[in-house]
Each structure stands twice: as structure tokens, then as C-alpha cells.
TITORGU-447850 format. One line per field, with one value per residue: residue in three letters; x, y, z of N, C-alpha, C, CB in turn. Coordinates in steps of 0.1 Angstrom, whole numbers, padded with zeros to 4 digits. Glycine has a CB too. Layout:
# TITORGU-447850
code	ALA / ... .
n.u	X / ... .
n.v	Y / ... .
n.w	Z / ... .
ca.u	X / ... .
ca.v	Y / ... .
ca.w	Z / ... .
c.u	X / ... .
c.v	Y / ... .
c.w	Z / ... .
cb.u	X / ... .
cb.v	Y / ... .
cb.w	Z / ... .
END
This chain:
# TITORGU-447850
code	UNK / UNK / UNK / UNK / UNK / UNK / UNK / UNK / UNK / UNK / UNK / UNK / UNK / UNK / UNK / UNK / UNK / UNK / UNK / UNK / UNK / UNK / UNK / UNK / UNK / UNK / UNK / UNK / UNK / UNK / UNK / UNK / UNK / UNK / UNK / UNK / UNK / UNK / UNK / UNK / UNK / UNK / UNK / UNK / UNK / UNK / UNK / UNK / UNK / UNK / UNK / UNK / UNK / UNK / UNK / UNK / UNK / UNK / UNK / UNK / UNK / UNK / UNK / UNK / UNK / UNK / UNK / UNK / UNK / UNK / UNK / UNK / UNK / UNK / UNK / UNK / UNK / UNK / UNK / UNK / UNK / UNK / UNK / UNK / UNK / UNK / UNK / UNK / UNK / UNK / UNK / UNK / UNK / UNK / UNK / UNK / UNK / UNK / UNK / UNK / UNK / UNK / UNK / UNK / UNK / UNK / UNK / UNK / UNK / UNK / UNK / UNK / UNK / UNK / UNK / UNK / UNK / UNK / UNK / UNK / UNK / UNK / UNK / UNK / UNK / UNK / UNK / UNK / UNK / UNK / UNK / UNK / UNK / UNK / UNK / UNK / UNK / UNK / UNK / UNK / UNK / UNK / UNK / UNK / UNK / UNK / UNK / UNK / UNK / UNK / UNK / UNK / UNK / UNK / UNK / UNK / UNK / UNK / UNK / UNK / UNK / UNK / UNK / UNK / UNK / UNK / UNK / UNK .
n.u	-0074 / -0085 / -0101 / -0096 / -0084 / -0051 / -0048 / -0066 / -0058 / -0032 / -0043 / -0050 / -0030 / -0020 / -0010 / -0028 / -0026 / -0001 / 0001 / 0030 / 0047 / 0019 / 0030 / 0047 / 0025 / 0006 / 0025 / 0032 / 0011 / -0007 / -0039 / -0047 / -0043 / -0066 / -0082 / -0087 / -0070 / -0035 / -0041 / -0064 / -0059 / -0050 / -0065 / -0086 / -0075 / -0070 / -0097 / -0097 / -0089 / -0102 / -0099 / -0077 / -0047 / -0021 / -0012 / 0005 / 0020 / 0029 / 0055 / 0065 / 0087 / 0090 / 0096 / 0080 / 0043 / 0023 / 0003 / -0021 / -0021 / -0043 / -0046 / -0057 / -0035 / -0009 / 0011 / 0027 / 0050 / 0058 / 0069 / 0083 / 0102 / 0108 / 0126 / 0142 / 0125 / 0130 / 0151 / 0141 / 0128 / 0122 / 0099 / 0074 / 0048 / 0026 / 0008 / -0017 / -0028 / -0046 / -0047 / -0053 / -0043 / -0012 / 0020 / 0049 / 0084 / 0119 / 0155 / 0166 / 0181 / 0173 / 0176 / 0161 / 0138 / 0115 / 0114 / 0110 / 0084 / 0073 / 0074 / 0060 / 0029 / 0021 / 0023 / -0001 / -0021 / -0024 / -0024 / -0008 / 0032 / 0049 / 0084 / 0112 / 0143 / 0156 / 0168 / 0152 / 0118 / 0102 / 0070 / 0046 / 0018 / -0017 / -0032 / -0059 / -0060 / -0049 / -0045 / -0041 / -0026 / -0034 / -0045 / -0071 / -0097 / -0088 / -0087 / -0116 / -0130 / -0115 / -0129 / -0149 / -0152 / -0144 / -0167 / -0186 / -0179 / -0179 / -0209 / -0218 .
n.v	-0360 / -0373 / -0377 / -0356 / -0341 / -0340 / -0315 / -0296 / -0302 / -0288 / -0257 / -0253 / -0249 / -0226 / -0192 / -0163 / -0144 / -0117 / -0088 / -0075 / -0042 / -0036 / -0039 / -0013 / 0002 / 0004 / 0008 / 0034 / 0046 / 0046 / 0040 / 0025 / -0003 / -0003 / -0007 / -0031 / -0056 / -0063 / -0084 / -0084 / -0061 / -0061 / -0081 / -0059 / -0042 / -0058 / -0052 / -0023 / -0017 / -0034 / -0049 / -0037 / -0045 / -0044 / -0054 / -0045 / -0027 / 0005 / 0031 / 0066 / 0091 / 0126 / 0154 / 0165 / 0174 / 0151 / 0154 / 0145 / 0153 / 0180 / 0186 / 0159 / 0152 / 0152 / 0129 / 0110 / 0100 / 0069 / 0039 / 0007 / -0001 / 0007 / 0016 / 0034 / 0052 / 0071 / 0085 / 0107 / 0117 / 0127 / 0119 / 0096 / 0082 / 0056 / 0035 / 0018 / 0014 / 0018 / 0003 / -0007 / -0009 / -0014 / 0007 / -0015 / -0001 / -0009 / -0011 / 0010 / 0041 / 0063 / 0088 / 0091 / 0081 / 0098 / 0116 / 0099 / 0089 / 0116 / 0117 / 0095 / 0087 / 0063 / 0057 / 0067 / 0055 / 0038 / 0035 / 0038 / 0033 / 0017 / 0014 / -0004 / -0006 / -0031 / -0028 / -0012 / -0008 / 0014 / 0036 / 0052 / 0069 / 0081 / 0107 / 0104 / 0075 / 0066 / 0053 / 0066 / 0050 / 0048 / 0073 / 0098 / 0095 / 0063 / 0048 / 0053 / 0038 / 0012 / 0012 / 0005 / -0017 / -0038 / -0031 / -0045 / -0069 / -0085 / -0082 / -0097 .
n.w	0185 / 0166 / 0140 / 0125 / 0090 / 0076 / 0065 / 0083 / 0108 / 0100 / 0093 / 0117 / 0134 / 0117 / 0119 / 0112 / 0085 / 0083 / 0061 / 0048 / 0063 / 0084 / 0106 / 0110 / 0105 / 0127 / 0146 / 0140 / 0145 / 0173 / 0183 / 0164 / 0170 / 0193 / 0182 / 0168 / 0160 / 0141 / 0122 / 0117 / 0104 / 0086 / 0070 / 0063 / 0048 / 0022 / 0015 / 0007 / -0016 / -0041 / -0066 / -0074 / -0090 / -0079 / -0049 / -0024 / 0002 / 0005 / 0005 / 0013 / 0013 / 0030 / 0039 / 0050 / 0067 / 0046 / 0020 / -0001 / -0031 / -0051 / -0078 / -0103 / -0119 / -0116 / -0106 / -0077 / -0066 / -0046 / -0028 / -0023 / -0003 / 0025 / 0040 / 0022 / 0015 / 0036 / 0022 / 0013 / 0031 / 0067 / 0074 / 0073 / 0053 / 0051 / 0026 / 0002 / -0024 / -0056 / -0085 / -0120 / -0144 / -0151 / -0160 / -0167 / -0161 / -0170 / -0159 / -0166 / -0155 / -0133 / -0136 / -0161 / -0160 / -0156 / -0179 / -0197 / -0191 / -0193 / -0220 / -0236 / -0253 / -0249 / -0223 / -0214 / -0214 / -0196 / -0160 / -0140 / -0131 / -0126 / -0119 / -0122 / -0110 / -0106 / -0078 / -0063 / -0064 / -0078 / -0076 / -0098 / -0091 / -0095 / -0073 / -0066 / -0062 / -0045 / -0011 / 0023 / 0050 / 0082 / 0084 / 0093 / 0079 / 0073 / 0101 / 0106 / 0087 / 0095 / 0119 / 0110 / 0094 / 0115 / 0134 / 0117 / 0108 / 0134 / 0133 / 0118 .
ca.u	-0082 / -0081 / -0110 / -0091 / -0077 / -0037 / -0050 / -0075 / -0046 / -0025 / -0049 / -0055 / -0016 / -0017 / -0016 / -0036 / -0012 / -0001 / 0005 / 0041 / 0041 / 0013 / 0038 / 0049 / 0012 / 0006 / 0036 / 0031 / -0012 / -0015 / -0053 / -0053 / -0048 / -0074 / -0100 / -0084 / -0052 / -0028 / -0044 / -0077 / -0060 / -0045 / -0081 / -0097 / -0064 / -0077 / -0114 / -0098 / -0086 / -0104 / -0097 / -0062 / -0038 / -0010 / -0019 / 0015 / 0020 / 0040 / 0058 / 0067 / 0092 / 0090 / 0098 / 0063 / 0033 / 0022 / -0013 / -0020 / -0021 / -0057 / -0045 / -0055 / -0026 / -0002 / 0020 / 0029 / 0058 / 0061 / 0085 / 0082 / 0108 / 0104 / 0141 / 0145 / 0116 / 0135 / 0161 / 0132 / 0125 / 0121 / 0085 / 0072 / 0040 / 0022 / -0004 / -0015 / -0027 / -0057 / -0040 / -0053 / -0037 / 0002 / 0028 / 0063 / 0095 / 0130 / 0167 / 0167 / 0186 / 0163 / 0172 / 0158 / 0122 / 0103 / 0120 / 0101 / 0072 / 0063 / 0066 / 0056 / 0018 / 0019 / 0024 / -0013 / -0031 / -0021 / -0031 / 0002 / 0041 / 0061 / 0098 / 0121 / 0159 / 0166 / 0173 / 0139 / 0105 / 0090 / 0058 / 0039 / 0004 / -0025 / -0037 / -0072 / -0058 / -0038 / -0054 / -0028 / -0031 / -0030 / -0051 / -0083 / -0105 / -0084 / -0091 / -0133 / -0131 / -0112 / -0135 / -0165 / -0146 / -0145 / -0176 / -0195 / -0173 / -0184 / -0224 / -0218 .
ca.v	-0354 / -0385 / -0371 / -0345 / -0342 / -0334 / -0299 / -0292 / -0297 / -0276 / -0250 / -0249 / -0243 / -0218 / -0179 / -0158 / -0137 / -0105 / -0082 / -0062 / -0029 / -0031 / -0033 / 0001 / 0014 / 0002 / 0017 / 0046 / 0049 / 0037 / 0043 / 0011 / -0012 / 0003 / -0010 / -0038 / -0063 / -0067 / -0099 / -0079 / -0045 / -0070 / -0085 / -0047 / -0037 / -0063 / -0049 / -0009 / -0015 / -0053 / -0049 / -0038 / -0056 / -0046 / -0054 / -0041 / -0016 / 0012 / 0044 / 0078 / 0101 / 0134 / 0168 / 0184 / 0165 / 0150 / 0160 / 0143 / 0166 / 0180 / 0177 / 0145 / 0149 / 0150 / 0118 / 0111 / 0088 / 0057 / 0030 / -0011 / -0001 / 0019 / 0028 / 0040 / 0064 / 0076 / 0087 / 0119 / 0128 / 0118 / 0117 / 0088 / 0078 / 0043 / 0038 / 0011 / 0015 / 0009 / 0002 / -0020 / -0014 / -0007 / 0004 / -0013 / 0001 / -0015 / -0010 / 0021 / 0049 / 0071 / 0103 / 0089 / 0080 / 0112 / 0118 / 0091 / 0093 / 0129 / 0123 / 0087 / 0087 / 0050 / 0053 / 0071 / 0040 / 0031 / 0043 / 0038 / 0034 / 0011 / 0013 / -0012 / -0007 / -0045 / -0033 / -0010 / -0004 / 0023 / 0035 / 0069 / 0069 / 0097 / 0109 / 0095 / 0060 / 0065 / 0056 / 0067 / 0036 / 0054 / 0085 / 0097 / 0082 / 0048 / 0046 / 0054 / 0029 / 0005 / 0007 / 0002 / -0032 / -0044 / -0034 / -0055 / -0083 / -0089 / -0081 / -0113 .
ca.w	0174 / 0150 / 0130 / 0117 / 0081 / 0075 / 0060 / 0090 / 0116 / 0096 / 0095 / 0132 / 0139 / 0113 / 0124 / 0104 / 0077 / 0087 / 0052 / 0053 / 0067 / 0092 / 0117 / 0108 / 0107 / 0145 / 0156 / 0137 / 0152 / 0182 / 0178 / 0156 / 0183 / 0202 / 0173 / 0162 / 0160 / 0130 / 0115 / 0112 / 0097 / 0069 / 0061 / 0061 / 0035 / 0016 / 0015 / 0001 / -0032 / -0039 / -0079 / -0078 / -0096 / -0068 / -0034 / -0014 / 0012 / -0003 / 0014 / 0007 / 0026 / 0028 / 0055 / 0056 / 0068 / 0036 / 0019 / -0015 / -0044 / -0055 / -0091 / -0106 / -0131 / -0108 / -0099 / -0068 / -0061 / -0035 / -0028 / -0016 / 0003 / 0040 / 0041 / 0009 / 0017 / 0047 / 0019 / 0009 / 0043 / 0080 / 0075 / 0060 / 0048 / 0044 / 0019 / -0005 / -0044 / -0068 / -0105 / -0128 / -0157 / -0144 / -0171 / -0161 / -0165 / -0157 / -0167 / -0168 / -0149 / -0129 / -0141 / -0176 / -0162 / -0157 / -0193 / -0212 / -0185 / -0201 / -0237 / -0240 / -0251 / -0248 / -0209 / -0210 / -0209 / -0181 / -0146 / -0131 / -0138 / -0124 / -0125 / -0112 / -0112 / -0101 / -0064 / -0055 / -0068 / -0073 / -0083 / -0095 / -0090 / -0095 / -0056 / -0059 / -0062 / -0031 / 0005 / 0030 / 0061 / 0095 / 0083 / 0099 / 0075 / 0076 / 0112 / 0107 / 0080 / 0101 / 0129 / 0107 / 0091 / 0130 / 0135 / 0108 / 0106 / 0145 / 0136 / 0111 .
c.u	-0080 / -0091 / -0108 / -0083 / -0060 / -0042 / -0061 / -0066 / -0036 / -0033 / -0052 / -0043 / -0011 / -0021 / -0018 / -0023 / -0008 / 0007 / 0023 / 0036 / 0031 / 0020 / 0039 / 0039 / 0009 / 0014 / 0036 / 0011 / -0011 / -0028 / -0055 / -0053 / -0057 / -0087 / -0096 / -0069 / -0049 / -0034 / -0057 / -0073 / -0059 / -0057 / -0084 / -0085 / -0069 / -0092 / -0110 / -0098 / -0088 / -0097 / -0084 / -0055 / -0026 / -0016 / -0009 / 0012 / 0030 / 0040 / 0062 / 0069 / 0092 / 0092 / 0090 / 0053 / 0027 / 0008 / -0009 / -0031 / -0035 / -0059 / -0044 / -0046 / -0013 / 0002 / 0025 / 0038 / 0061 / 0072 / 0079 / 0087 / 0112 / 0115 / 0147 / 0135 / 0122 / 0148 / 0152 / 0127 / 0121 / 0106 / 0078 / 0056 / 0034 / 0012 / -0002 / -0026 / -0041 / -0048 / -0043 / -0046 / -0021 / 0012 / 0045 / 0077 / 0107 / 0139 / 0171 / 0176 / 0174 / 0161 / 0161 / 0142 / 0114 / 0105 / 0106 / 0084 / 0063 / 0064 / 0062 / 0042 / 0014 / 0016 / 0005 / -0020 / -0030 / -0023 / -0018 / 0013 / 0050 / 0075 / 0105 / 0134 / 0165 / 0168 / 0156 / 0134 / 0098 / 0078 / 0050 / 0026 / -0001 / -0032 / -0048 / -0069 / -0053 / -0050 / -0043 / -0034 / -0020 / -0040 / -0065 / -0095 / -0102 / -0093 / -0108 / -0135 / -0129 / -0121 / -0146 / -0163 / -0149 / -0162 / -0192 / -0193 / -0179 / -0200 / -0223 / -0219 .
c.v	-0363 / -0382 / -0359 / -0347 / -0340 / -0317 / -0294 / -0287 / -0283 / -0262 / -0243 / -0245 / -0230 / -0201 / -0170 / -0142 / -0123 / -0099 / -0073 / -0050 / -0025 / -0029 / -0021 / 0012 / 0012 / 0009 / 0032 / 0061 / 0041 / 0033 / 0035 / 0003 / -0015 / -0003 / -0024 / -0044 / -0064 / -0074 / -0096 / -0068 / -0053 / -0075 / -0069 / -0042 / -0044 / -0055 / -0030 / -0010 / -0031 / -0059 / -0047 / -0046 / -0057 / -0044 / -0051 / -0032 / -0008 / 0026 / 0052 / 0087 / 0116 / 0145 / 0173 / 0168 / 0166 / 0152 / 0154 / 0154 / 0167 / 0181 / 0161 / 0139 / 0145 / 0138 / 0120 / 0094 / 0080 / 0047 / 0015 / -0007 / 0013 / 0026 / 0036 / 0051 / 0073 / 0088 / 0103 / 0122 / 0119 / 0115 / 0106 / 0080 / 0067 / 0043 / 0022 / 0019 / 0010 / 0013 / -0009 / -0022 / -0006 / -0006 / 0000 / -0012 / -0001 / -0009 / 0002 / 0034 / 0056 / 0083 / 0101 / 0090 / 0094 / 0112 / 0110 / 0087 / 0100 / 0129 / 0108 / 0085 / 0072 / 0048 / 0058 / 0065 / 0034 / 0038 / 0042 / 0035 / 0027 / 0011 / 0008 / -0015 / -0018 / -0043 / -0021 / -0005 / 0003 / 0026 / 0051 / 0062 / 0083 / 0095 / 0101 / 0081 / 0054 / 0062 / 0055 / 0058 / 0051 / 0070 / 0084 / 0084 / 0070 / 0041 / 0048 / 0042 / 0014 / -0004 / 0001 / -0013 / -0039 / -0045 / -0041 / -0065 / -0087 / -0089 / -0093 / -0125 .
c.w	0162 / 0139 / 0122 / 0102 / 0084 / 0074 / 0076 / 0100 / 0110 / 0098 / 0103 / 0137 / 0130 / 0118 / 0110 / 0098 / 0085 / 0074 / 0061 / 0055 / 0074 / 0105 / 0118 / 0110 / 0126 / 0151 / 0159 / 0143 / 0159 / 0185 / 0169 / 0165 / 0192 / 0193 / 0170 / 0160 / 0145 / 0122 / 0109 / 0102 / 0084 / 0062 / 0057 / 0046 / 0024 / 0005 / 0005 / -0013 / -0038 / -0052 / -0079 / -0084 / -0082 / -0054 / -0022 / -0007 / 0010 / 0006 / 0007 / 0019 / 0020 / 0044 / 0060 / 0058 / 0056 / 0033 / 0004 / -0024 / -0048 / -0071 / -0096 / -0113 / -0123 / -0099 / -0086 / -0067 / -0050 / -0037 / -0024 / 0000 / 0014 / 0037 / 0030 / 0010 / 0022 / 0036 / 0014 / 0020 / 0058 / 0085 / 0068 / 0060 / 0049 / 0040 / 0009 / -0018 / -0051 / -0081 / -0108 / -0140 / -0156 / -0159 / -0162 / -0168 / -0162 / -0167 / -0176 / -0156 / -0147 / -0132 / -0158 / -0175 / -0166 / -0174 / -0206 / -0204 / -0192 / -0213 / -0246 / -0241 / -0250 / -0234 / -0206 / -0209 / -0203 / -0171 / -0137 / -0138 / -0128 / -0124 / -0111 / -0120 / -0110 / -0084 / -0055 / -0068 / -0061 / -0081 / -0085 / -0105 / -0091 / -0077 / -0057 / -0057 / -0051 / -0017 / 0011 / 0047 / 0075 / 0095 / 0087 / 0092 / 0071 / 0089 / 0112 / 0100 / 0088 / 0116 / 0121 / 0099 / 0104 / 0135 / 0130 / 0107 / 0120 / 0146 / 0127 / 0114 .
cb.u	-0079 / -0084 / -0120 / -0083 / -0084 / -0027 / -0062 / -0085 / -0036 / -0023 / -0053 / -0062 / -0003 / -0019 / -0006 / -0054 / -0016 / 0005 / -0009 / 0052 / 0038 / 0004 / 0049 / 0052 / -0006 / 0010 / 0049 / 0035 / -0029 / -0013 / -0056 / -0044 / -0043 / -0071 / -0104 / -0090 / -0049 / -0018 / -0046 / -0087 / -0045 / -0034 / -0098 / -0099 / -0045 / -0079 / -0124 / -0087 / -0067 / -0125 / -0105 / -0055 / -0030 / 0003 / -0025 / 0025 / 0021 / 0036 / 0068 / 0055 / 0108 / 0079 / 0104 / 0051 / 0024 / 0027 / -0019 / -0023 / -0011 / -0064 / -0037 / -0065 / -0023 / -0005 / 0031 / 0016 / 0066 / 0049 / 0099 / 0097 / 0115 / 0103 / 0155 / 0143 / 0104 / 0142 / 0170 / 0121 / 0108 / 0128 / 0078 / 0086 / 0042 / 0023 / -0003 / -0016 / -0013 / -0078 / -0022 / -0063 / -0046 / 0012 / 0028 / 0064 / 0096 / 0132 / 0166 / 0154 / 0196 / 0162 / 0190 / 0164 / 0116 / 0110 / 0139 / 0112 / 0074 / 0065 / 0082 / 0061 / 0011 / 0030 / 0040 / -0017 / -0034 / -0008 / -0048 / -0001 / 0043 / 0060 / 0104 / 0115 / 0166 / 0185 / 0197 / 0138 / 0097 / 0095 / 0049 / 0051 / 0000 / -0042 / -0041 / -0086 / -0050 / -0025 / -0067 / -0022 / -0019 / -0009 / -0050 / -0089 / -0113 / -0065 / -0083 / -0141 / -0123 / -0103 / -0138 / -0173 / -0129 / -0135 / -0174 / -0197 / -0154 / -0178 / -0234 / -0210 .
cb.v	-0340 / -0407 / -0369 / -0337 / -0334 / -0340 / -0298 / -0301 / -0311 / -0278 / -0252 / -0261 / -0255 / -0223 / -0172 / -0155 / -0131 / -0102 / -0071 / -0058 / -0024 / -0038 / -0037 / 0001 / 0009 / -0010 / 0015 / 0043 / 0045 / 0040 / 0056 / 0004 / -0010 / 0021 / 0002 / -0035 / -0083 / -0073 / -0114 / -0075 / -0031 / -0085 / -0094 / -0033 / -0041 / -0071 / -0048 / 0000 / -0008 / -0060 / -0040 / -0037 / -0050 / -0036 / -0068 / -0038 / -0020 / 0014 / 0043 / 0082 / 0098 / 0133 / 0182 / 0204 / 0166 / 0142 / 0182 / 0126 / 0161 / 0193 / 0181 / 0140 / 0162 / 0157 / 0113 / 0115 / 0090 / 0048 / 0035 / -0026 / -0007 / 0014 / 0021 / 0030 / 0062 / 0062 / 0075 / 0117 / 0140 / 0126 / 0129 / 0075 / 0080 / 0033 / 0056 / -0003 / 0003 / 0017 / 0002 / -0023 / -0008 / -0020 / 0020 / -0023 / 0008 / -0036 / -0020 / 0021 / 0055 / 0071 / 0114 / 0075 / 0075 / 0130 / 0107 / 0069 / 0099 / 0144 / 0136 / 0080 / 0096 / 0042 / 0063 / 0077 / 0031 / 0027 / 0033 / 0029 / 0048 / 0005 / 0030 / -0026 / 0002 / -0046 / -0027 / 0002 / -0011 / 0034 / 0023 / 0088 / 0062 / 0097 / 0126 / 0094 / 0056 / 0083 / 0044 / 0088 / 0009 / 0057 / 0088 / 0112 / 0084 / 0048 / 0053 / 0069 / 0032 / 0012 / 0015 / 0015 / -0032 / -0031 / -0029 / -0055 / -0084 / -0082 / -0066 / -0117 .
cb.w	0172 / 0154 / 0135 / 0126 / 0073 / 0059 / 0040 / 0094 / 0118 / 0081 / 0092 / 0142 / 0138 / 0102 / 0137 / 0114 / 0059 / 0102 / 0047 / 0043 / 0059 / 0093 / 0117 / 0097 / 0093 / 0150 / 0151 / 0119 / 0142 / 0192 / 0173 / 0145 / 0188 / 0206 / 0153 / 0155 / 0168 / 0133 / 0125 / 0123 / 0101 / 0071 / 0075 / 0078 / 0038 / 0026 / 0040 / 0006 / -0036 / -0041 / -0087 / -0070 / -0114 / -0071 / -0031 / -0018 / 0026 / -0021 / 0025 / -0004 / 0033 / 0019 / 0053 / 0032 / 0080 / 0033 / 0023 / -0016 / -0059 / -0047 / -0095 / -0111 / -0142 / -0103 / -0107 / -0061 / -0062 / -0033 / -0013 / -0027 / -0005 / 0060 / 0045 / -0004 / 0023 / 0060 / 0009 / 0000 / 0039 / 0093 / 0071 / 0059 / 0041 / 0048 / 0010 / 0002 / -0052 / -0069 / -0110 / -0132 / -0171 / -0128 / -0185 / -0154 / -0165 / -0152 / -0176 / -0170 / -0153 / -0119 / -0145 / -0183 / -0147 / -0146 / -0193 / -0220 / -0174 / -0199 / -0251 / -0237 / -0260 / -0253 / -0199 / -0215 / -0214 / -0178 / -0136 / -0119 / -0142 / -0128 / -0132 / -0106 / -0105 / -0110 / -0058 / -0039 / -0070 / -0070 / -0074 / -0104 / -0078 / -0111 / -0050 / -0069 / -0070 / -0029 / 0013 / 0032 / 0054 / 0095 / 0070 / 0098 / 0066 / 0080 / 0121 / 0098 / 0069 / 0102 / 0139 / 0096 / 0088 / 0141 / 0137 / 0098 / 0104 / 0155 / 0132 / 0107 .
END
């Protein structure tokens, strides 16, 4: 293949990304597999929240099968980090985020956040809250912002990613 660039070859040995945390959703839905592989769920993750500023895959543990809150006021806390979820319940979640305008908070002790959360009106212009202690991030979001990955309408959505990308 002497007609090929450096970047072309490269390109042709390269395998197509796979985001963190889809592992987790596969394992956790087998019923993804069944529509679609890994390399595609990570394009369609892409396609939910296009605007976001943060484009991670974020968890949240909890004991009860989880249902996001029908108050819009109402924060709802996630993690970066799976096992650190596991530390709020054996149930755990995965979801990613629409925030564009994130407020971040570091260097701080955690009992302090909530604290300056509720009486800072500065944090109000912001759609989300960041806080990172140096060893995890976390994050409180409002429910509509949230899409929980593995949930019915993930998987309707999912298929209907699959099935347009292939009518293309």
C-alpha cells in the first residue's frame, strides 16, 4: 500500500474510541449488545447532550432502584468515579450530563459544600456544581439534565441511532 499517507495508515490500525464506562453499561444491559457494539454506544453518547461542556460518564449509588427527582430544584449528586458510588449503595447508576455553565468548587471539605451550595446566590448562575476534593469529582446536577445510560428510553434511542446511521 505505497500510496498511502503516514496519517491514513495510522488511521487504518486505529480502533475506534470506546468512552469510559460503557463497559459497565453493557454489562449492566445486555439488551445493548443486541442493538449495537461499544464503539457505536460511544458515538450515540456523543449525539445526547452535543452542547455540554462535560462529556463524561458519571455514577450514582444508591439501595432503591433509582427514579430521578420530579422537582427541578432538587440536586442530584454523581461521581467520575464507579467505586466511590458503590460507597451510597449497591445499586449504581450510569448516566451522563448537559451543563454549560458548571460552577467549580475545590479545597474544600465536603461537609462544607451543601453549606455554601444553599446560601451562595452566586452559585445560581450556574446549572451545575462541581466539587473536586483533589482525589474524586463530584457533581450536583438538576434531574432534567441527567439521561440515565442503560434506561428504557436509552435503549429506544439507541436503537434509533443504529438505525439511521445504517439508512446513511
Amino acid at each position: 500500500m505505497e500510496g498511502l499517507s503516514k496519517e491514513n495508515k495510522k488511521n487504518e490500525t486505529e480502533k475506534p474510541k470506546i468512552k469510559e464506562g460503557v463497559d459497565f453499561v453493557f454489562e449492566d444491559n445486555l439488551g445493548l449488545s443486541r442493538i449495537g457494539t461499544k464503539e457505536q454506544y460511544s458515538e450515540y453518547l456523543d449525539t445526547i447532550f452535543p452542547d455540554s461542556t462535560i462529556h463524561d460518564v458519571f455514577y450514582r449509588g444508591d439501595n432503591i432502584k433509582f427514579s430521578l427527582p420530579t422537582d427541578s430544584h432538587t440536586g442530584v449528586y454523581l461521581t467520575l468515579d464507579r467505586n466511590y458510588a458503590f460507597r451510597y449503595g449497591n445499586k449504581v447508576i450510569t448516566a451522563v450530563i448537559e451543563t454549560k455553565n458548571p460552577c467549580y468548587i475545590s479545597d474544600m471539605p465536603n461537609m462544607y459544600w451543601k453549606r455554601i451550595i444553599d446560601k451562595d446566590d452566586k452559585l445560581h448562575e450556574h446549572d451545575s456544581v462541581v466539587l473536586d476534593d483533589g482525589r474524586v469529582k463530584e457533581l450536583i446536577i438538576g434531574p432534567r439534565q441527567i439521561h440515565i445510560l442503560g434506561s428504557e428510553q436509552d435503549l429506544e434511542n439507541f436503537k434509533k441511532f443504529i438505525q439511521d446511521d445504517k439508512s446513511n
